[in-house]
C-alpha positions as CSV (number, residue, x, y, z in Angstrom):
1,X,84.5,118.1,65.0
2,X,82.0,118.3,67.8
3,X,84.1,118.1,71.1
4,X,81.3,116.0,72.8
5,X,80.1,112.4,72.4
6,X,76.7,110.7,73.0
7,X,77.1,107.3,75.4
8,X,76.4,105.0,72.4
9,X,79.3,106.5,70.8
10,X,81.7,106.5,73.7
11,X,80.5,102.7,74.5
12,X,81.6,101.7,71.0
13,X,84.2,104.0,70.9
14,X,85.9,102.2,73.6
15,X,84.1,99.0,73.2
16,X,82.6,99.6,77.4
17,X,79.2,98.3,78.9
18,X,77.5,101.5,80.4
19,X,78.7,100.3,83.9
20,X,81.7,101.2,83.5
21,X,81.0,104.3,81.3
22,X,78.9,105.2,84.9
23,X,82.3,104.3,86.6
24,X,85.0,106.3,84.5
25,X,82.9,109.5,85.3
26,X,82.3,108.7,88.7
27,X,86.2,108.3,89.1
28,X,86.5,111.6,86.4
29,X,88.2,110.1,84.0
30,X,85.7,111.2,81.5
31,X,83.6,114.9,81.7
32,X,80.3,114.3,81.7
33,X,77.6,117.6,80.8
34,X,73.9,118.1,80.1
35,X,73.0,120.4,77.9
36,X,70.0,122.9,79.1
37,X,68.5,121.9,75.4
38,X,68.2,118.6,76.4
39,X,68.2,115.6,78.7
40,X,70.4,113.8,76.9
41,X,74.3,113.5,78.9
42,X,77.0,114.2,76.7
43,X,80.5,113.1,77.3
44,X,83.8,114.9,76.6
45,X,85.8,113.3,73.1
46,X,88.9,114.5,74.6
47,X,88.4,112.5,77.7
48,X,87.0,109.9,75.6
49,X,90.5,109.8,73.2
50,X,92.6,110.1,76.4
51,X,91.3,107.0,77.6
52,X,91.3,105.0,74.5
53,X,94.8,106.0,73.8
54,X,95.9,104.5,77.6
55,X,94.1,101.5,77.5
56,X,95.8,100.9,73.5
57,X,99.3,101.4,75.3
58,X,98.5,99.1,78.0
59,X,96.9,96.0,75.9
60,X,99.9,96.4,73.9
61,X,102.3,96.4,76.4
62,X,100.6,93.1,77.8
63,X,100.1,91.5,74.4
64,X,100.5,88.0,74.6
65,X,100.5,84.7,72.2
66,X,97.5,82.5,72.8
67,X,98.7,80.0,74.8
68,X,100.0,82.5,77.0
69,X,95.9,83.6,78.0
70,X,95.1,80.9,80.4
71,X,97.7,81.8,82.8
72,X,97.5,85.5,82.3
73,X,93.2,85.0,83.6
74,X,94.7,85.1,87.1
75,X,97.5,87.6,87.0
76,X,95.4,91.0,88.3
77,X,97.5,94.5,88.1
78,X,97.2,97.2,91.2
79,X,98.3,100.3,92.0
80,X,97.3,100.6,95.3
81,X,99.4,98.4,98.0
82,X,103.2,97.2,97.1
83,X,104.0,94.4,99.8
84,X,108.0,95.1,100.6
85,X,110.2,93.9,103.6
86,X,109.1,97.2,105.6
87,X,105.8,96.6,105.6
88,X,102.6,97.6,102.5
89,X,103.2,100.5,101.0
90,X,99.9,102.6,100.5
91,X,100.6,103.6,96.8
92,X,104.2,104.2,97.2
93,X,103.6,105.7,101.5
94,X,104.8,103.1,103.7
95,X,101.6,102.3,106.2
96,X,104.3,103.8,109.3
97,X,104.5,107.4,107.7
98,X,101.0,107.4,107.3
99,X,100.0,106.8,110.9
100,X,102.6,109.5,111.8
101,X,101.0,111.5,109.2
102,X,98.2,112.6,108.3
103,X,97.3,109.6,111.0
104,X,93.7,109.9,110.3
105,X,92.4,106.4,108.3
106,X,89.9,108.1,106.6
107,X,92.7,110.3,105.1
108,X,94.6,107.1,104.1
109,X,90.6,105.8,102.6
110,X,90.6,108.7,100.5
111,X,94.1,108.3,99.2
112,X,93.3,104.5,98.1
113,X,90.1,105.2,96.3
114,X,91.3,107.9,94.7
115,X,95.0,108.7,95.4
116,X,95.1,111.9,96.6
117,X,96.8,112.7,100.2
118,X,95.2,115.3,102.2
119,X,97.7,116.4,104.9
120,X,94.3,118.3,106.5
121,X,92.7,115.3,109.0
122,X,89.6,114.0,107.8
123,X,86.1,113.9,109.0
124,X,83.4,112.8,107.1
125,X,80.1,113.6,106.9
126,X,77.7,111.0,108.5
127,X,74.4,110.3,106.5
128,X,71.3,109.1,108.1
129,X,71.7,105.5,109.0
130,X,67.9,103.7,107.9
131,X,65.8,103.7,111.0
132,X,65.5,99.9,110.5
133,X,68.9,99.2,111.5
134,X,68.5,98.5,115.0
135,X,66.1,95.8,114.7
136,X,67.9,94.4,111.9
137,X,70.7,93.4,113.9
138,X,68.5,92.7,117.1
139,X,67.5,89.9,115.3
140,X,70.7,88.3,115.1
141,X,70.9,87.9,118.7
142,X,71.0,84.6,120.2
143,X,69.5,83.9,124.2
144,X,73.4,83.1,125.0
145,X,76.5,85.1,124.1
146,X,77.5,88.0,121.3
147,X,76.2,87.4,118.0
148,X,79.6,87.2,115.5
149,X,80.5,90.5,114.8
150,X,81.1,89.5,111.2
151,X,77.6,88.4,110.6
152,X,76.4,91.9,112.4
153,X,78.6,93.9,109.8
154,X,77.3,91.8,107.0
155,X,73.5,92.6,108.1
156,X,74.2,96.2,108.0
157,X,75.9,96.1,104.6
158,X,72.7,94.4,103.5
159,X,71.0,97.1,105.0
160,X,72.6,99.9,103.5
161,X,73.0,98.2,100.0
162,X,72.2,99.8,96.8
163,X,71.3,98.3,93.4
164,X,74.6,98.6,91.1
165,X,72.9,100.3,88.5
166,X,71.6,102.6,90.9
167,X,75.0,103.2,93.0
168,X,77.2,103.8,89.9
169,X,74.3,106.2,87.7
170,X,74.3,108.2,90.9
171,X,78.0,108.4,91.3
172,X,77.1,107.5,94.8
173,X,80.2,104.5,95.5
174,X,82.4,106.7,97.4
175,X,79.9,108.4,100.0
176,X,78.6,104.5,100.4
177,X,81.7,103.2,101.4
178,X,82.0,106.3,103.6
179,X,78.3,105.1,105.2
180,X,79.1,101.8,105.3
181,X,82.8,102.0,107.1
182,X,81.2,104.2,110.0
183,X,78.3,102.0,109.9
184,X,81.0,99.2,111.0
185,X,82.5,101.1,113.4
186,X,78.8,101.4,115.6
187,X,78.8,97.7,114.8
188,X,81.5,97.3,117.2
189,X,79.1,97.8,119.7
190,X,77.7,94.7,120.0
191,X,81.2,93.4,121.7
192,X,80.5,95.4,124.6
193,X,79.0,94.7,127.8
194,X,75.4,95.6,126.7
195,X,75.1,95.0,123.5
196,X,73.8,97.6,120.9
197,X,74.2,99.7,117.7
198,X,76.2,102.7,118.0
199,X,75.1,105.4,115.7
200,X,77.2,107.5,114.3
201,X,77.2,111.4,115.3
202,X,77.8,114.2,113.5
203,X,81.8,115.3,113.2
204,X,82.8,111.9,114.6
205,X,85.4,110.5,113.0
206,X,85.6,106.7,112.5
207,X,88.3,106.0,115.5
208,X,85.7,107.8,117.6
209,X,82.7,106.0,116.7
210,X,84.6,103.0,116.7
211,X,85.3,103.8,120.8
212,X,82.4,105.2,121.5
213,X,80.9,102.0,120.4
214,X,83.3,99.9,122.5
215,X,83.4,101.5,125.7
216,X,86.9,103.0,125.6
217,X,87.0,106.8,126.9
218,X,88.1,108.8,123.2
219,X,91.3,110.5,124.6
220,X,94.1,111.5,122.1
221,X,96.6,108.7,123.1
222,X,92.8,106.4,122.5
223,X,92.0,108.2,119.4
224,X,96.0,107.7,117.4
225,X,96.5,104.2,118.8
226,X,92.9,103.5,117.1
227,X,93.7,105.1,114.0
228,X,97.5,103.1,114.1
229,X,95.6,100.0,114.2
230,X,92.9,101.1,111.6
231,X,96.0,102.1,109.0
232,X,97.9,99.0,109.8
233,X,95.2,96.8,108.3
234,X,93.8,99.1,105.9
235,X,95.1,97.1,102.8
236,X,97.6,94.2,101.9
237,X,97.4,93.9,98.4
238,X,95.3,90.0,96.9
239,X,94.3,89.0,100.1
240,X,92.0,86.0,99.8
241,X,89.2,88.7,100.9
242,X,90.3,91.0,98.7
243,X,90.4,88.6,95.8
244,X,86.4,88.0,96.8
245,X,85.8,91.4,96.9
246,X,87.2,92.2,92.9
247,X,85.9,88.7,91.9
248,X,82.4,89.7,92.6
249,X,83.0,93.6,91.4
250,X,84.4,91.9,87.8
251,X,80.7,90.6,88.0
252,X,79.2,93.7,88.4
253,X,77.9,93.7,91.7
254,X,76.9,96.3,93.9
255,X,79.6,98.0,96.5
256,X,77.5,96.4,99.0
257,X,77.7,92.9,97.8
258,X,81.4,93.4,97.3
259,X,81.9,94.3,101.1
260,X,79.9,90.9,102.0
261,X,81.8,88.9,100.2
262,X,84.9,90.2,101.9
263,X,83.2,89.7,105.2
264,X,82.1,86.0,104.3
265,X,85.9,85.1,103.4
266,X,87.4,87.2,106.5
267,X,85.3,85.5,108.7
268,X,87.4,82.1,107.3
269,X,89.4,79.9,110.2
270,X,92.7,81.6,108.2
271,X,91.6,85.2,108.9
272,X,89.6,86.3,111.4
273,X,89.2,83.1,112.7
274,X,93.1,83.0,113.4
275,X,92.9,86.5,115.0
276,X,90.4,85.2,116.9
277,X,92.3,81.7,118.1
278,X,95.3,83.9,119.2
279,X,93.7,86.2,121.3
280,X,92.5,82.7,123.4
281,X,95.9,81.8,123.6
282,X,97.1,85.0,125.2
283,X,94.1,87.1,126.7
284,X,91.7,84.2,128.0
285,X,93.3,84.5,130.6
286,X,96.7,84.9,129.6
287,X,98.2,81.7,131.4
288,X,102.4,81.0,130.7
289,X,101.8,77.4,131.3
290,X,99.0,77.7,128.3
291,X,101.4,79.2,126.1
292,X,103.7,76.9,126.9
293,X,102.4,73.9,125.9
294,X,101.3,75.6,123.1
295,X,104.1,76.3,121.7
296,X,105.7,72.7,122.5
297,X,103.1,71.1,120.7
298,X,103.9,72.8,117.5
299,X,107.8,72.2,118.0
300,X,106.8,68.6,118.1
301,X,104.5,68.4,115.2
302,X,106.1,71.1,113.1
303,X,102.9,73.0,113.0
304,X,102.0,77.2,113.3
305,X,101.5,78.7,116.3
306,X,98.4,81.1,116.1
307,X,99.4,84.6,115.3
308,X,102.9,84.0,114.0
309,X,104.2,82.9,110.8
310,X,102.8,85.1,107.2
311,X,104.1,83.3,104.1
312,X,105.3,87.1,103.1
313,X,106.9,87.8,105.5
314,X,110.2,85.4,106.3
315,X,111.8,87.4,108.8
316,X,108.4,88.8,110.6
317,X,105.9,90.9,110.0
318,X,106.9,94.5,110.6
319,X,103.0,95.5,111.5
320,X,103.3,93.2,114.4
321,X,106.1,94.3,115.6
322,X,105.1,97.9,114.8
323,X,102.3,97.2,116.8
324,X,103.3,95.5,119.4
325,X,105.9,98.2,120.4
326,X,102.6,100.3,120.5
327,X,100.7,98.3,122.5
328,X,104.2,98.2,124.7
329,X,104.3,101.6,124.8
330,X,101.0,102.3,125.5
331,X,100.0,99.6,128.6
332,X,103.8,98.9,130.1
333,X,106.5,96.1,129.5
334,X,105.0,94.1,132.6
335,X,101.7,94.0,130.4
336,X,103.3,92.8,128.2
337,X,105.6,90.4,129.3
338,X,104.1,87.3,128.1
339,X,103.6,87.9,124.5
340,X,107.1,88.9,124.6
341,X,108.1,85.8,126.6
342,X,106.6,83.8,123.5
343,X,108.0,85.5,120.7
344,X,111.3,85.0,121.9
345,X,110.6,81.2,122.5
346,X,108.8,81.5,119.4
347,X,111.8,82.4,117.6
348,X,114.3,80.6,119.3
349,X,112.4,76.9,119.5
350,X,110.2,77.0,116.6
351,X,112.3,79.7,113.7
352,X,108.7,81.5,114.2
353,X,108.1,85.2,113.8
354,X,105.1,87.3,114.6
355,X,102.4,88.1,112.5
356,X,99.8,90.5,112.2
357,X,97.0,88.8,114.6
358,X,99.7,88.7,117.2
359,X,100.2,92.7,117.1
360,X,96.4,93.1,116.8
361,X,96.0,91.2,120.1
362,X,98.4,92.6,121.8
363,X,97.0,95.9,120.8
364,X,93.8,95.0,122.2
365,X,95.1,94.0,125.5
366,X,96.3,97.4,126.0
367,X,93.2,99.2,125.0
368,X,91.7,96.9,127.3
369,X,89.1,96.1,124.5
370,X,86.1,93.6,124.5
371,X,86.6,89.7,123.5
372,X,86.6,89.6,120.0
373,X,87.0,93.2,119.3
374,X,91.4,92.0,117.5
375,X,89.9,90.5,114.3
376,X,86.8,93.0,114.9
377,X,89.2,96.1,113.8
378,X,91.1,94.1,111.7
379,X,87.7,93.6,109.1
380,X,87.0,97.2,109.9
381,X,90.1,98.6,108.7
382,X,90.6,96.3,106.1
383,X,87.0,97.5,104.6
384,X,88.7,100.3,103.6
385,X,91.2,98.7,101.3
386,X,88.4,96.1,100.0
387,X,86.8,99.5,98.7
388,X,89.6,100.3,97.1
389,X,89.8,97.0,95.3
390,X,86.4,97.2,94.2
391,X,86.5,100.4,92.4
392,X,90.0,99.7,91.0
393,X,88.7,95.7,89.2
394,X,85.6,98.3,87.9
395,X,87.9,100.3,86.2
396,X,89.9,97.2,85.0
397,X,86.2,96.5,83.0
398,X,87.2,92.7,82.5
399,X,85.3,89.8,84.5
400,X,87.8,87.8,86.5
401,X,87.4,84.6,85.2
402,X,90.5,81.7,85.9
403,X,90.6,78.8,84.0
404,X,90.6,74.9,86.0
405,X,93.4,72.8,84.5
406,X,91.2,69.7,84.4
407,X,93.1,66.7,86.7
408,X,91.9,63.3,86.1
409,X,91.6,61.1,89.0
């Protein structure tokens, strides 16, 4: 039997598109060689029969009656981020460990796209960024005030972009998502004082770029409180961004167009735009009388204070208090002392606990970072994990597709 396969045979072998053929070897699930005879790939039948067998064993430990389909359309399995009472887990690593070790996000990147820990800190290398990028995103500015950062990291994915076919032949996803997450990190630039793009050097690592960019001197403490943050957000399993991210990857979409549709739904009034409506409660300027009617208002009407409350989270969100413990340690109690004037009211008024905006602000505070600059980091390290998600919905090889149940009205 000849131990090698053309792609016809492994497409119908396996009953694959050759997208995600491109995509099992990219991830080396299947050996790809080219014989110096020919030009012709070849692809390994063992790897081939591997994955057949696996995917057998999985549809039939998911096989289902037919009127079981339409609700099993929106049911999507992952192995990368388990949501427990301590926080996501980072396939099976609890985000705390991982900022105590390796403490690097680029380390905890490589182990979601392809689950492998390295305890050695990452640095990646920086490709070229196109010399156009500069007056792609000097375009965006406006006579008055900082042009969203969102749309500026949205511009540059467009910038960077690659046809899928092209991305995925090349094998080229996961040094693109390395280009594009340090391309986001100069993006923060344009929430500084004078606004600019921030190109990356060589041997800087993302935390550093992402300083550089904002103004904030790259010390140690600077460098592992950045990196905290970065890890924090990286991933938090079906995250309405997240969803959009696999929904347009189960179309076959470029990496790039994935990443912009994650942006689009971050930049949402229930994501970033939340981020961004509790750092004005507590850092423009941070007023006790502002907070306080705040907070009375939503005792009275039973509403959510901005930055507290996640539906997963009943009894609080450990990132925020990881992080604000952080942010404590790192600018002082007295610097503090209004957030945690609020969370106790919080609690003790309104039964409400902290979320993740609230540590991301607070954290901000104590880096003394620009306006903006809490839900800013918060897209940035989440990139990471919408990376993740896209190559993980490729392997899946199904189109997300729910069903409506039709209402009348």
């Amino acid at each position: 039997m000849n131990d090698y396969l053309t792609a016809a045979e492994v497409m119908a072998h396996l009953g694959i598109k050759q997208q995600t053929l491109y995509t099992y070897v990219s991830r080396q699930l299947i050996r790809r060689v080219t014989p110096l005879t020919s030009k012709r790939s070849l692809y390994s039948r063992e790897d081939v029969e591997k994955l057949a067998a696996r995917r057998s064993r999985k549809a039939s430990s998911s096989s289902m009656r037919p009127d079981q389909a339409e609700s099993s359309l929106t049911a999507i399995g992952s192995s990368l981020t388990h949501i427990a009472t301590d926080g996501p887990a980072y396939r099976g690593r609890n985000f705390r460990t991982l900022v105590e070790h390796p403490g690097r996000i680029e380390n905890v990147a490589e182990l979601l796209w392809t689950g492998v820990l390295l305890d050695d800190p990452l640095t990646w290398d920086n490709d070229d960024i196109p010399s156009n990028m500069e007056a792609a995103i000097a375009a965006l500015q406006r006579p008055a005030g900082h042009v969203p950062i969102l749309r500026v990291m949205a511009t540059a994915s467009i910038i960077l972009g690659e046809p899928a076919g092209k991305e995925l032949r090349s094998g080229s996803t996961a040094s693109l998502a390395r280009r594009l997450v340090c391309t986001y990190a100069g993006c923060l630039g344009m929430l500084s004082a004078q606004p600019r793009f921030v190109r990356p050097l060589p041997g800087e690592s993302v935390a550093h770029i992402a300083l550089r960019a904002l103004d904030i001197e790259p010390t140690a403490a600077h460098l592992a409180a950045l990196n905290a943050v970065l890890i924090t957000c990286a991933d938090h399993e079906l995250s309405s961004a997240t969803y959009a991210a696999r929904v347009v990857a189960s179309a076959g979409a470029g990496l790039h167009a994935c990443l912009l549709a994650s942006i689009a739904a971050h930049s949402g009034h229930q994501l970033g735009g939340s981020c961004d409506r509790t750092e004005d409660l507590f850092l423009i300027p941070p007023s006790r009388r502002t907070l306080d009617v705040s907070l009375a208002s939503q005792v009275r009407t039973g509403g959510k204070l901005p930055g507290f409350n996640h539906p997963l989270y009943p009894n609080g969100d450990p990132r925020a208090s990881y992080l604000l413990a952080l942010a404590t340690q790192l600018a002082g109690e007295p610097a503090m002392a209004d957030i945690h004037a609020t969370v106790a009211d919080a609690r003790d008024r309104a039964d409400q606990t902290p979320a993740l905006e609230l540590g991301l602000v607070a954290m901000a505070r104590a880096l003394d970072l620009p306006r903006r600059a809490a839900s800013a980091l918060w897209a940035l390290g989440r990139s990471v994990g919408w990376v993740a998600h896209v190559i993980e919905q490729r392997l899946a090889g199904q189109i997300i597709r729910p069903r409506a149940r039709y209402v009348r009205r």
